[in-house]
Structures are given as structure tokens and as C-alpha cells.
DRENDO-1510 file (C-alpha; in Angstrom, 1 decimal, always signed):
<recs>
REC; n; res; u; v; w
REC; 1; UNK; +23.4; -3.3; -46.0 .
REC; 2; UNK; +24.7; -2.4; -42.8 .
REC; 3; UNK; +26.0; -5.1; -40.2 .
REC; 4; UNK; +26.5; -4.6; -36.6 .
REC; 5; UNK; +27.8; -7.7; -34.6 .
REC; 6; UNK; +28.6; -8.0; -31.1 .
REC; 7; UNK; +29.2; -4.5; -30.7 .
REC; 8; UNK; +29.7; -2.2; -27.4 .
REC; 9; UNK; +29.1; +1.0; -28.1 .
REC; 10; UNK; +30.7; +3.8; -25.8 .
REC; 11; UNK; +31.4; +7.2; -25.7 .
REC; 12; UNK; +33.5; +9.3; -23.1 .
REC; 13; UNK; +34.3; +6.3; -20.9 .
REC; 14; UNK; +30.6; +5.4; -20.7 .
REC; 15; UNK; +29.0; +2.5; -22.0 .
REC; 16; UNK; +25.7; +2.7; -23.4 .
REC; 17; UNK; +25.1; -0.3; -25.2 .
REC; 18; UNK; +26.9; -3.6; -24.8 .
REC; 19; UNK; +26.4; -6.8; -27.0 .
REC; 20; UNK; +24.3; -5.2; -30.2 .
REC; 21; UNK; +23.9; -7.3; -32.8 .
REC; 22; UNK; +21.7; -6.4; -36.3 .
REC; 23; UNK; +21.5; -6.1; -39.6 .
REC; 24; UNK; +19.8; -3.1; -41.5 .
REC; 25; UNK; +19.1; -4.7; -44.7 .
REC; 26; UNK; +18.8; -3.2; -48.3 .
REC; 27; UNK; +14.8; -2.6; -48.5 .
REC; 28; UNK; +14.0; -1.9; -45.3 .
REC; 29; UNK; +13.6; +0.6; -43.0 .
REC; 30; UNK; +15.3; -0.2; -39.4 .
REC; 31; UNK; +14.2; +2.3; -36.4 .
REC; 32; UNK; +17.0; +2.4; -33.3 .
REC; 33; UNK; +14.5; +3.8; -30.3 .
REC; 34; UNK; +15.2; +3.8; -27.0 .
REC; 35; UNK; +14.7; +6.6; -24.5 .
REC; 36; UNK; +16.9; +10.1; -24.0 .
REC; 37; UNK; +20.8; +9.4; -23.2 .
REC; 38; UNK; +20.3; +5.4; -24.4 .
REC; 39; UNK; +22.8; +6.3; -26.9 .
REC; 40; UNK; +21.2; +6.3; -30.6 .
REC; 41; UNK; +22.4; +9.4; -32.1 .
REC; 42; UNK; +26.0; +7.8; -30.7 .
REC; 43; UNK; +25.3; +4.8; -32.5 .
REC; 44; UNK; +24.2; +6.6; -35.7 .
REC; 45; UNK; +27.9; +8.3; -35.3 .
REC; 46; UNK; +29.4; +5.1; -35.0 .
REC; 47; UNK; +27.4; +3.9; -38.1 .
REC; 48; UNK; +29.0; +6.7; -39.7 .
REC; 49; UNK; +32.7; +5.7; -39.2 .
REC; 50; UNK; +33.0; +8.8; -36.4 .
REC; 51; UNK; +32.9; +6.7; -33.5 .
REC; 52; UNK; +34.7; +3.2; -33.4 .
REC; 53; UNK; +33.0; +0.8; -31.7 .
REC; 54; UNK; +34.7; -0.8; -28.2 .
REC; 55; UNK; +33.8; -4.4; -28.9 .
REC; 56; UNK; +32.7; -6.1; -31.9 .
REC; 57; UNK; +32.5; -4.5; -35.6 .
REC; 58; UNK; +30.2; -2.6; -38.0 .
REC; 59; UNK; +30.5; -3.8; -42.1 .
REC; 60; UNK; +29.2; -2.3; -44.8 .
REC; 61; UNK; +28.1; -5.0; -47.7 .
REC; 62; UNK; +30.1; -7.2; -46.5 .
REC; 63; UNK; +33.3; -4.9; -45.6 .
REC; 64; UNK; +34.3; -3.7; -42.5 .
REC; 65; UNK; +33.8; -0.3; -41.0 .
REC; 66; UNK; +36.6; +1.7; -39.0 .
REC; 67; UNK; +37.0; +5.2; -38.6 .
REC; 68; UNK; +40.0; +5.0; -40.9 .
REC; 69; UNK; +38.0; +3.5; -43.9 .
REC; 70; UNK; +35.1; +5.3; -43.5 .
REC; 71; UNK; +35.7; +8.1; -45.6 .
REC; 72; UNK; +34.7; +5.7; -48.6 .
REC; 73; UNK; +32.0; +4.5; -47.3 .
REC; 74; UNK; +30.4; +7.9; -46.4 .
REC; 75; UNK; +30.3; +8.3; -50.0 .
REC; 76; UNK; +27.5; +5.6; -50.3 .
REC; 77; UNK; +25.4; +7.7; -47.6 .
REC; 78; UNK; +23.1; +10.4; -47.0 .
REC; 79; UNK; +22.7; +11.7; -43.9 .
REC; 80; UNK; +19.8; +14.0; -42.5 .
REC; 81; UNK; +20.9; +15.4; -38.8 .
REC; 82; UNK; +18.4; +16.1; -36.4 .
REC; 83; UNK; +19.4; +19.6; -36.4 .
REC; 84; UNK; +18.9; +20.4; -40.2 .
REC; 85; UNK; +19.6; +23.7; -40.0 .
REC; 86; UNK; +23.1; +22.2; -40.8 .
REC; 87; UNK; +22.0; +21.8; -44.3 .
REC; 88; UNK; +20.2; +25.0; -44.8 .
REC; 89; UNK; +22.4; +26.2; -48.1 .
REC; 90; UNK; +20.5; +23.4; -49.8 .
REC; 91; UNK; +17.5; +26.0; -49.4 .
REC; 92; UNK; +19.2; +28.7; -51.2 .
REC; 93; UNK; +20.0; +30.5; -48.6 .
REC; 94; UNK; +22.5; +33.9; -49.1 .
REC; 95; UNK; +24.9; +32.8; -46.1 .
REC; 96; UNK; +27.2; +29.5; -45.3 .
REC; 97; UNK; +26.4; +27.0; -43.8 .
REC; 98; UNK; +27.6; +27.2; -39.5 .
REC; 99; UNK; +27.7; +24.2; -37.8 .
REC; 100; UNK; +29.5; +22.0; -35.2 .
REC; 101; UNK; +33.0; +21.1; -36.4 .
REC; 102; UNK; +33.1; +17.8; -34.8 .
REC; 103; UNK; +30.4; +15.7; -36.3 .
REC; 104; UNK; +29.3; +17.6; -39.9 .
REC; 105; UNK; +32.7; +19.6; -41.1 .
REC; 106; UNK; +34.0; +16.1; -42.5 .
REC; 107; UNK; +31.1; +15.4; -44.1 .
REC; 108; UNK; +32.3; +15.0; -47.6 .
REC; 109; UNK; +32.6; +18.5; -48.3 .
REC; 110; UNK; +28.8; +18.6; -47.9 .
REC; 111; UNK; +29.1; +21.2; -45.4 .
REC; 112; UNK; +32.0; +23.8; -46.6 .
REC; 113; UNK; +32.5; +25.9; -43.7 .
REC; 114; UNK; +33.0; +24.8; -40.5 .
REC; 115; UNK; +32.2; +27.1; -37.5 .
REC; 116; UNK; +31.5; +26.5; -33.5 .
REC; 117; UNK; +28.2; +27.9; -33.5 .
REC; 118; UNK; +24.5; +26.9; -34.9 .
REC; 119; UNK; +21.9; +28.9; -36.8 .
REC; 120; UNK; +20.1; +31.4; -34.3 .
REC; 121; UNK; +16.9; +30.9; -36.8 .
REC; 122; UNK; +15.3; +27.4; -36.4 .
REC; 123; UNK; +13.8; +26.2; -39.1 .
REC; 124; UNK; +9.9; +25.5; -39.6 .
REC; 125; UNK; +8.4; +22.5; -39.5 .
REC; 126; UNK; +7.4; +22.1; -43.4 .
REC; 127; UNK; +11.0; +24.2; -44.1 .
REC; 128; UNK; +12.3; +20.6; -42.1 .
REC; 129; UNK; +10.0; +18.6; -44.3 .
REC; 130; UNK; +10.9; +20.4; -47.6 .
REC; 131; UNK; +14.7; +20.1; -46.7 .
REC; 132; UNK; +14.6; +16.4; -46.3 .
REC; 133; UNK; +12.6; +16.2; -49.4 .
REC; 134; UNK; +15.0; +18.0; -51.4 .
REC; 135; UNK; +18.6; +16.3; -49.8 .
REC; 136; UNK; +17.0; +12.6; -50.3 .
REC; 137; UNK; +15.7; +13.9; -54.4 .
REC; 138; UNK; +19.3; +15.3; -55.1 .
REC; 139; UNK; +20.9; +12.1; -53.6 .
REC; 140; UNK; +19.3; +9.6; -55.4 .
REC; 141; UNK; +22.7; +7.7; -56.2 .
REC; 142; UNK; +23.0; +7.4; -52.2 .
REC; 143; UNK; +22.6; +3.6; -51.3 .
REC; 144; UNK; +22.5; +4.0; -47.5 .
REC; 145; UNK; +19.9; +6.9; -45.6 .
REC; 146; UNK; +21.5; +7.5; -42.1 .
REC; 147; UNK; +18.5; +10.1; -40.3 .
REC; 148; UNK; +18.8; +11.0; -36.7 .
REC; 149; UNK; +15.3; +12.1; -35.4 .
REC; 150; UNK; +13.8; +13.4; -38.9 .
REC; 151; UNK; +10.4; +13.7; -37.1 .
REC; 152; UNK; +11.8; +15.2; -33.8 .
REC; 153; UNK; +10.0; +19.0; -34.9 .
REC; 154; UNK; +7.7; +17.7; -37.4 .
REC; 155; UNK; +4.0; +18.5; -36.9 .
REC; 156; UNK; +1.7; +14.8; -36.9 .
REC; 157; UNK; +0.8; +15.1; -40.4 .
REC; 158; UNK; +4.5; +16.0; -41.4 .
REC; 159; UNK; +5.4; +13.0; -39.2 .
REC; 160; UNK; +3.2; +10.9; -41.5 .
REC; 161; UNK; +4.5; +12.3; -44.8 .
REC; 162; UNK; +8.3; +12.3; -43.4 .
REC; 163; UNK; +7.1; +8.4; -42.8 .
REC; 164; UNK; +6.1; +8.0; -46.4 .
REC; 165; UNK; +9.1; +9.6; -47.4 .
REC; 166; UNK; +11.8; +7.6; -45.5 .
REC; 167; UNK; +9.8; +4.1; -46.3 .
REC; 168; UNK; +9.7; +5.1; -50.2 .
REC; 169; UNK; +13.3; +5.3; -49.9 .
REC; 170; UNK; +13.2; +1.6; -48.7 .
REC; 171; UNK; +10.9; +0.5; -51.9 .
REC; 172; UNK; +13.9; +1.8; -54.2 .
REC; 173; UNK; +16.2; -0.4; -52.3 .
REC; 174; UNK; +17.7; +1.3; -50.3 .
REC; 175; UNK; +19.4; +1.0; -46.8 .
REC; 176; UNK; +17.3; +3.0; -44.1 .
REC; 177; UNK; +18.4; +3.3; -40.3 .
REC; 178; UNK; +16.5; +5.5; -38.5 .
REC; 179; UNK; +16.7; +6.8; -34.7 .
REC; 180; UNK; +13.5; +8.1; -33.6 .
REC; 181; UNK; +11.4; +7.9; -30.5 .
REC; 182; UNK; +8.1; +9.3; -32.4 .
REC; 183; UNK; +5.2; +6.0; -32.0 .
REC; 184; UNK; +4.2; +7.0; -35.5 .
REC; 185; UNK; +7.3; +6.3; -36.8 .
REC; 186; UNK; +8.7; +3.5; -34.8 .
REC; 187; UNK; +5.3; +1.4; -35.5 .
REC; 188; UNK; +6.0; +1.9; -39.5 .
REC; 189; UNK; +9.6; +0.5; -39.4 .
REC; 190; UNK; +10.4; -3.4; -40.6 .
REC; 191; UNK; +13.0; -3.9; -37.6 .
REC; 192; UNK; +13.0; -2.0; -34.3 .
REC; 193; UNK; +16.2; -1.5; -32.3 .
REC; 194; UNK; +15.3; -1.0; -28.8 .
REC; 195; UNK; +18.7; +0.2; -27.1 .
REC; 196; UNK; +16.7; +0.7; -23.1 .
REC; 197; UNK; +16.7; -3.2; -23.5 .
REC; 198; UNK; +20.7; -3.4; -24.2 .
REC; 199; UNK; +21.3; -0.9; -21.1 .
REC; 200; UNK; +24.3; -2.0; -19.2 .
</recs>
């Protein structure tokens, strides 16, 4: 279970959220929407432990969340990025992994080499769907599913089985925060997080 209370959430001197108060329970899958630049993927970082928030706090069961504790806690979660090419070595593939140091190098040692630059070759939409597939099978321990936009390239029928995927996640107990603007997905989740409507 994650718990944010009274929380401002800011990045680079801007405030993009003020006041945010929820609770993404065990069970459930919980959708943060809102439109481009509202600040979700910021608040999936600060979710994460990368970001601290201004105002407020973030706990985890109970605990509380800082960018110094959350090491531990990351240990609980899985993460899918929106760009998953960052995870592509999970397909087998011959060469490491390059991705952005700042958010994914201190990811647990998930990602093992840290460079400045993406992967030139996107990925394909079922390649996306497989990927997630895959990550969320060989995670199974992982209490807490942390996905930013894992519909954003997905084709509508992908959409619907990336849906089916991310709410059977919820059946088994687990903790599922989304951040997503796709209508299919946003109408399937249990509690909607609407950050245009927390706009300073």
C-alpha cells in the first residue's frame, strides 16, 4: 500500500501539484491521469523515492518514504518505464542495456550499465506487450507495480490485453499505480487520480 498525504509535488522550482492526498491500496489498480506537463511521470518518480516531495509525505505500509530510505523500498517494486527499451536485455538481446543515468542507473542493479543515450531502435508494439509480460512473470515476489504509460505505444487491442494484464496483477494482491492518459485504461482502474484538477 502506498500513501500519499498532503503532498506538493515539485520539480525544478515548479509546482505541479499542491495538496494530493491518496491511498493506492493492496488490490487495486490506481490510474494518476491528467493532461501533458500535469506532472505524473514526476509523481511516479517521487513514488519511487527519486524525487522528495516539498510538502507532506509518501509511506509505504505504513512507513515513510524519503529519498534516503528508498533504496529498501524499491526492493518491494517493479517498475515498467514508458520507454521500455530500457529493459530490452530482458529480451535476450546481444548488447547492454543504454539508458538515462538519472532515473533507471540506480535501479537496483536492474539496469547494469548506465550511458547518456537511448536505444536508436524502438521497440514494436507486441515487443512492448511481450516485455511487460515477461518483467511482471519474473517479478512475481514484487508487492508494488509502479508503470508509467504502459499503453502509451500499444495498439487498441494491446491496450486491452496490457489492461487485463496490469488489473490481474491487482487480483494477486498486489499494489498497482498507474499513469496513463489512454480512456481504455483510465475507465478500467478502481481509483482515478486526476492531477489537471490539483493544478496550482
Amino acid at each position: 500500500m502506498l500513501e500519499v498525504k498532503d503532498a506538493t509535488i515539485a520539480i525544478g522550482g515548479k509546482t505541479l501539484a499542491t495538496g494530493l492526498s491518496f491511498t493506492a491500496r493492496d488490490g487495486q489498480l490506481t490510474c494518476v491521469t491528467g493532461s501533458a506537463g500535469s506532472g505524473k511521470t514526476t509523481l511516479l518518480r517521487t513514488l519511487m523515492g527519486f524525487l522528495p516531495v516539498k510538502d507532506g509525505f509518501v509511506s509505504v505500509d505504513g512507513e515513510l518514504l524519503t529519498v534516503r530510505s528508498a533504496h529498501a523500498f524499491r526492493r518491494m517494486m517493479i517498475y515498467l518505464p514508458q520507454q521500455m527499451q530500457m529493459l530490452r536485455h530482458q529480451l535476450n538481446a546481444p548488447e547492454p542495456p543504454v539508458c538515462e543515468a538519472e532515473e533507471y542507473g540506480v535501479w537496483n542493479g536492474q539496469l547494469p550499465v548506465v550511458q547518456l543515450e537511448l536505444i536508436a531502435a524502438p521497440l514494436s508494439p507486441e515487443e512492448i506487450y511481450l516485455l511487460a509480460e515477461q518483467t511482471l512473470r519474473e517479478a512475481g515476489d514484487k508487492q508494488i507495480l509502479i508503470a508509467d504509460e504502459p499503453a502509451a505505444f500499444l495498439t487498441p487491442e494491446l491496450t486491452e490485453r496490457m489492461t487485463a494484464l496490469l488489473l490481474q496483477q491487482a487480483t494477486m494482491g498486489k499494489t498497482v499505480l498507474i499513469a496513463s492518459r489512454k480512456p481504455q485504461l483510465v475507465a478500467q482502474a478502481h481509483q482515478v487520480i486526476d492531477l489537471d484538477t490539483l493544478r496550482i
